[in-house]
N, C-alpha and C positions, 0 to 999 in steps of 0.2 A: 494414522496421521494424515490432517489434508493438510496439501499445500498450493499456492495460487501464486501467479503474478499480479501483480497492481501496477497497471500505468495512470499515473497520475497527472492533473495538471492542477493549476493552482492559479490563482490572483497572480497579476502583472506583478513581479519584484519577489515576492515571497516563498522563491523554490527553497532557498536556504535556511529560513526560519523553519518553514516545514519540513524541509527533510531531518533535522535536527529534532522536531518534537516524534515524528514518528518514528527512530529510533531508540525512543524510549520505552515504544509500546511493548506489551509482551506479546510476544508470538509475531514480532516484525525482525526477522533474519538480518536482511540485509535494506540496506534505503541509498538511492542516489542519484543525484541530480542528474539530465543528461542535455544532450540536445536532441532534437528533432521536434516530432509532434505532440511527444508526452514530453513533463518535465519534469518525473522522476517515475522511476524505475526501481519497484520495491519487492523483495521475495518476503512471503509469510507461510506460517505454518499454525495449526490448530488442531486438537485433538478429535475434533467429527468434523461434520459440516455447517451443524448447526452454532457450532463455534467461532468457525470462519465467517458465516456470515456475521455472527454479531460481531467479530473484529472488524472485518469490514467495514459494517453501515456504524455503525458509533462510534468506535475508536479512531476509523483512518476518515472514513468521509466524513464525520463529526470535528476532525482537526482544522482551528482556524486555519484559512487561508486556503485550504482544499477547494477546488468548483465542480472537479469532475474525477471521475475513476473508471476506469476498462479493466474488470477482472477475468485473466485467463489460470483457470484450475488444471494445476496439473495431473494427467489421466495417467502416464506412465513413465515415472520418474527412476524406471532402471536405467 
């Protein structure tokens, strides 16, 4: 199993639309609005890597209202 962070930001207004559709996605653990400089903060999970990335680029960065993503892959998740 890989797993990754996703800090997201989105279109001015649309952190809540979007955190709601990517909670839908499979292999999206957890999603959530936050403050600072991303405007959401999402844990995923995928069976290779080559999985994670297709979640990634089509599923999450594909989601209306998305503009940008910073993915940090988790190296040791003990």
């Amino acid at each position: 199993m890989v797993a990754a962070y996703e800090f997201i930001n989105c279109e001015a207004g649309k952190a809540e639309l979007v955190v709601k559709a990517l909670r839908k996605i499979k292999g999206m653990k957890q999603a959530h609005v936050v403050t600072g400089l991303h405007d959401i903060v999402a844990y995923v999970e995928a069976p290779t890597m080559k999985d994670l990335t297709k979640l990634i680029i089509s599923k999450i960065q594909g989601t209306k209202g998305v503009s940008r993503t910073l993915t940090c892959i988790v190296v040791n998740g003990n």
